[in-house]
C-alpha positions, 0 to 999 in steps of 0.5 A: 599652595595647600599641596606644597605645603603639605608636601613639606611638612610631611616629608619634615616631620615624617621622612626627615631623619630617613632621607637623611639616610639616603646619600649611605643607602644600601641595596634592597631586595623590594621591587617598585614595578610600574605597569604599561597600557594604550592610549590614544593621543589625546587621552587619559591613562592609567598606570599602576604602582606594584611593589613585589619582595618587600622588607618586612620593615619597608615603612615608605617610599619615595621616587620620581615619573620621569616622562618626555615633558611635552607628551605626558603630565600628570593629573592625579595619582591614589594611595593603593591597597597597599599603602592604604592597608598600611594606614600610608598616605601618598602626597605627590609634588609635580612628578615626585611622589612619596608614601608614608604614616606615622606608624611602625606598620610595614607596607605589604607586597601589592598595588602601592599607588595608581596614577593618571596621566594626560597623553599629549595629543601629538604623542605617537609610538612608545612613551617610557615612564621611568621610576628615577630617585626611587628610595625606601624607608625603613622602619629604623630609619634606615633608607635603601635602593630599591630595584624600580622597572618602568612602564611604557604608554603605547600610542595607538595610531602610532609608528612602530614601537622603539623600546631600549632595554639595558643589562645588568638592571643593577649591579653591586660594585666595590671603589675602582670596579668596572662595569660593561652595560649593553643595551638592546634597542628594538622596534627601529632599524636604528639601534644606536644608543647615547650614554649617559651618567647620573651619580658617581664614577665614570662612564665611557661611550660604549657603556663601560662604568667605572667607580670611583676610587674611593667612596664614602659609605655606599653610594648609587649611580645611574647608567642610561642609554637612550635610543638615538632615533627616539629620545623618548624611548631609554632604560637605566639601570642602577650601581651600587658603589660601597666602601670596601668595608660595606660591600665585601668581595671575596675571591677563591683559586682552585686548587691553591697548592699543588706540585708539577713536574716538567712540562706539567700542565693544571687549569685554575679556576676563580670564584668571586663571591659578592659582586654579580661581577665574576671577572677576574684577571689572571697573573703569575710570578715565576715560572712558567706561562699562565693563559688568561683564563687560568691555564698553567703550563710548567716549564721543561725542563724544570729547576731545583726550586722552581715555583709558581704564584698564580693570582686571580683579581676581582675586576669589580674590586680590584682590593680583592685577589686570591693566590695558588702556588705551584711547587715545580718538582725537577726531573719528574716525568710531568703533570699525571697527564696519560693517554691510552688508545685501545685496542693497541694492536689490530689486524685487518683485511681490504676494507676492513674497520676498527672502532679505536677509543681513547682514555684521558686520565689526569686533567678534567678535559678527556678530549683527544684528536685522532690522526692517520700515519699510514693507509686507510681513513680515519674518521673524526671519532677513532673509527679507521677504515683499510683500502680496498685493495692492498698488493702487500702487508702494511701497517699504519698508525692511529694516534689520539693526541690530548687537547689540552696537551699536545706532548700527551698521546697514544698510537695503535699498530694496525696491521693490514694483509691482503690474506686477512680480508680474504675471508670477509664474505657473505652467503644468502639461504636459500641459495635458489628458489622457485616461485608461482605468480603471488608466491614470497620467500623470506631469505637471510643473509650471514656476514663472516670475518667481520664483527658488523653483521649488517647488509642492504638488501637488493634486487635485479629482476621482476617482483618486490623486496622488503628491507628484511629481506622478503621477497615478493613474486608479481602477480603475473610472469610471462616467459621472457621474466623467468628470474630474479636475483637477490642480493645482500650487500655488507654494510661494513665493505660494501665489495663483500657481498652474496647472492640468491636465485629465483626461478618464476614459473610463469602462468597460474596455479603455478609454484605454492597453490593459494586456496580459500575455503567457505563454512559451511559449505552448504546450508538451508535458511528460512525466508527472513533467516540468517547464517553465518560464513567464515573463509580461510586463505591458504598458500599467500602471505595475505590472509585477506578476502572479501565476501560476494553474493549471487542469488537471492538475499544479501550478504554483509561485508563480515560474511553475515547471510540474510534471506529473503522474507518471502517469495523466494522459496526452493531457489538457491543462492551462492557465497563467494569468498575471493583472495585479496592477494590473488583476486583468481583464487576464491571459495563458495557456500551454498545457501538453499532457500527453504520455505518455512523459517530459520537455518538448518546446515548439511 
C-alpha cells in the first residue's frame, strides 16, 4: 500500500504535467539499453539499465519490463550512478518503473537503474525482457521517445536459444507512410513470426506498416513479432507517426530540367530527405516511357513541343514529391549518347590477337557489350582472337553496344590474310650447344610479328629446364641420351614456335671442366694449432662444397682446421674440399703437423 501510494504521489506531483505531454511526444536520440545474463531455473538475476546519448535536458523516465509472467518477477530494482548522481529517485509499481527529482539537474549517460528478477524454476531456453512504454522527461516538461533495447535471461540447462530480431528498430513516418519490417528468428529450425500492433496505423501479416491517414501532433506505434515456435521470445520496434507539419520530408530529382532529342535517354535520381524511408515511385506525364527506377527513354521520332514531367513520391509520405522536366527537341540526333571502339581498323594473320576498347561518353554508365560478325573469337573484354587457318583474305567485325542503350555502338574492321600471319615466328639463341655431365645453358627466345613476346618453355630429352629457359645436363649420360631439344612455344599462337639443340657428351670430364681449389694448399700447424681453409668451384653453376678430413685433427664444417694437442708430431693430414653439385670433382690442402706450437704456411 505505502509503494502505491508513493508511487502516486510522486508521478502527481513531479511527472504530471510531463506525461501529459506524452500522447505529442517527439523522437529522442537518448538509448535506454537493458543488459542480459545466465541464470539457472530457480534463481536470482541481475539485469542492469544503461542509458547512452542522453539529452542534456533528459530530466526522467519512464518504461515498463514486459516478461513472460509465469518464468520471470521481479524482486527489487536500485536507482544507479546515474540517477542517483542526479539526485533521482527510482520508484517501481508491479513492472512499471520511473526515474525522477525535483530539480532542473539533467541525468548523465551511465548505469540508470538495476533490477532483480526471480527466474521461475521451470523456465528454460531465452527469456526477452522488453523495455515497453518507455518515455523521457524533459526539462521544460516536454516528453520524447527514447529508442529502448531489451535484454535476454539465458537459462542454463535449457534447449538451444530462440532469439527474434526486427529491423528497422525504429523508423520516422509521415500520415498515409508505409513501412516493410522484417524479422530474423534464430536458434529454431522454425522461423516463422506472428505480427502484431501496439498504436496506430495498420499492420499486415507480413510485417507492412501503414500509418494512418492523418494524425494529431506525433504519435508512436509499436510493431512486434513474435516467434511462433517460442512465444517468449520477440522483438519490437518503434514508428513514429507525425502530422505532416511536425515531421518534414522532402524530395529532390536529379537533374530537374534537361533537353533530349529522338530517342535520347537520361537516368533521374530521387533523394528523400526526413524519413529513413527513401522509397520513391516513379511517374510521368507525356512523352515518352519512364522505368520504375527513373530511367527516361525520349520518343523517336520526337514532336514539335513534345515534353515531359517526371515525378518521384515519398513512399513514406505520400504529400511529399518532386518534378523533372523533359523538353523534347525534333529532329535532334538524340541523347549525347556516343560509342567508340579503338582501334578501328587492324590487320591480322592465323591466330593473330587484338585487345579492341570502347569509350562511352554522354551517360554515366560506360558499359558496353562486345559482339563477333565474322571469323575468330571474341571474348567478353574486346580481346578478338583469328582462326589458325585461313585459305583467303577475310574481314570481320567487332561491335561494342552500350547497356544502357541498344541503338548506340561502334564496330572495327579486322581485316585477316594468310600472308599477314606468315611472318609470326619465334627463333631460340643458341640455336645448338654442347654440354658435359652437369653442364647448364641459359637460352632465349625472340617472338616476331607479334606485340605479346611471351613463350612457355619445354623439353624433349634428359636433363631439367627452369620456366626462364635454363637448361640443366644430368649428372651422367650414357650413349643412347646423347640429345636434348629446347622448345619456346608463343603464348600469343601457340603453333608459332622454335627450337634448339643439345648435344650431351656422355662420360666425365666431358663438355665445361668443374674445378675446385683449396687455400692454402699446404700448411705446417703446431699441436693444438689452427688454420683456416677456403675452397672455390669453377666450371657448375652451383658454388657449393663441403669440407672433409683425412689424418689427424679435426675440421669444422666452415673449413676451420685444429690440431691435435700432442702425440702427433711429423704426420700429415689432408683437406678435402668436394663440389656439391658434382660430387667427383674435389681439391686438397695438406696440413704438416709440426712439433712445436702455431701455424706457419708454404
Amino acid at each position: 500500500m505505502f509503494l502505491e501510494q508513493t508511487y502516486s504521489i510522486i508521478r502527481s506531483l513531479k511527472v504530471l504535467t510531463a506525461i501529459a505531454c506524452f500522447g505529442a511526444m517527439t523522437a529522442s536520440a537518448s538509448q535506454l539499453s537493458l543488459s542480459s545474463a545466465s541464470a539457472n531455473p530457480g534463481s536470482q538475476v541481475v539485469l542492469t539499465l544503461s542509458l547512452s546519448s542522453a539529452s542534456s535536458t533528459t530530466s526522467g523516465f519512464e518504461w515498463t519490463l514486459n516478461a513472460p509472467s509465469s518464468m520471470v518477477s521481479l524482486v527489487s530494482a536500485a536507482i544507479g550512478a546515474s540517477g542517483s548522481g542526479a539526485n533521482k529517485s527510482l520508484t517501481c509499481n508491479g513492472m512499471t518503473c520511473i526515474v525522477v527529482g525535483q530539480n532542473g539537474t539533467a541525468i548523465p549517460n551511465g548505469m540508470l537503474a538495476s533490477f532483480t528478477l526471480q527466474v521461475a524454476s521451470t523456465a528454460s531456453g531465452n527469456l526477452a525482457i522488453q523495455l515497453n512504454n518507455a518515455s523521457e522527461v524533459l526539462n521544460d516538461g516536454t516528453g520524447v521517445s527514447p529508442t529502448a533495447v531489451g535484454g535476454v535471461i539465458s537459462v542454463n540447462g535449457g534447449p538451444p536459444a530462440t532469439t527474434v530480431t526486427i529491423s528497422p528498430s525504429s523508423v520516422q513516418l509521415s500520415p498515409g507512410g508505409t513501412q516493410q519490417f522484417t524479422a530474423t528468428v534464430t536458434g529454431n529450425s522454425n522461423t516463422a513470426v506472428t505480427w502484431s500492433l501496439t498504436g496506430p496505423g495498420t499492420l499486415s501479416s507480413t510485417g507492412l506498416y501503414t500509418a494512418p491517414s492523418s494524425v494529431s501532433g506525433t504519435q508512436t506505434a509499436t510493431v512486434t513479432a513474435t516467434s511462433q515456435a517460442t512465444s517468449s521470445a520477440f522483438a519490437s520496434a518503434t514508428v513514429t507517426v507525425g502530422s505532416p507539419g511536425s515531421t518534414t520530408v522532402s524530395v529532390t530529382v536529379s537533374p530537374s530540367n534537361l533537353q533530349l532529342g529522338s530517342g535520347g535517354i537520361q537516368q533521374f535520381t530521387a533523394t528523400v530527405s526526413g524519413s529513413s524511408n527513401t522509397a520513391v515511385t516513379w511517374t510521368m506525364t507525356g512523352a515518352g516511357t519512364l522505368s520504375s527506377n527513373g530511367f527516361y527513354t525520349a520518343p523517336s521520332p520526337a514532336a514539335t513541343g513534345q515534353s515531359a514531367t517526371l515525378t518521384a513520391t515519398s513512399v513514406a509520405d505520400t504529400t511529399k514529391s518532386a518534378s523533372a522536366k523533359v523538353t523534347l527537341i525534333p529532329g535532334a540526333a538524340g541523347a549525347a549518347l556516343i560509342v567508340t571502339v579503338s582501334p578501328t581498323a587492324v590487320q591480322l594473320g592465323p591466330n593473330g590477337t587484338q585487345q579492341f576498347t570502347a569509350s562511352v561518353n554522354g551517360n554515366s554508365s560506360t558499359a558496353v557489350a562486345w559482339s563477333l560478325n565474322g571469323p575468330g573469337i571474341l571474348s567478353a573484354t574486346g580481346q578478338y582472337t583469328a582462326p589458325s587457318i585461313l585459305d583467303s583474305v577475310r574481314t570481320a567485325t567487332v561491335t561494342a553496344t552500350s547497356t544502357v542503350d541498344g541503338s548506340r555502338s561502334a564496330s572495327a574492321i579486322v581485316t585477316l590474310a594468310a600472308a599477314a600471319g606468315s611472318g609470326n615466328s619465334v627463333t631460340v639463341s643458341p640455336g645448338s650447344v654442347q654440354l658435359g655431365p652437369y653442364g647448364t645453358q641459359q637460352f632465349t627466345a625472340t617472338v616476331n610479328g607479334n606485340s605479346s613476346t611471351a613463350v612457355v618453355w619445354s623439353l624433349a630429352g634428359p636433363g631439367t629446364i627452369s620456366t626462364t629457359g635454363q637448361y640443366f645436363a644430368p649428372a651422367y649420360t650414357d650413349a643412347a641420351h646423347t640429345t636434348a631439344t629446347m622448345t619456346a612455344t608463343s603464348v600469343a599462337d601457340n603453333t608459332k614456335s622454335g627450337s634448339a639443340q643439345i648435344t650431351l657428351i656422355p662420360g666425365s670430364g666431358q663438355g665445361p671442366t668443374v674445378t675446385v681449389t683449396v687455400s692454402p694448399s699446404t700448411v705446417q700447424v703446431g699441436l693444438n694449432g689452427t688454420q683456416q681453409f677456403t675452397a672455390t668451384v669453377t666450371g657448375n653453376s652451383n658454388p657449393d662444397f663441403y669440407w672433409s678430413l683425412q689424418g689427424p685433427g679435426t675440421i669444422s664444417p666452415y673449413g676451420l682446421y685444429t690440431a691435435p694437442s700432442s702425440g702427433e708430431s711429423g704426420r700429415t693430414a689432408t683437406i678435402r674440399a668436394t663440389s656439391a653439385g658434382d660430387t667427383t670433382k674435389y681439391g686438397i690442402a695438406i696440413v704438416t703437423i709440426a712439433g712445436g706450437s702455431g701455424t706457419s704456411g708454404n
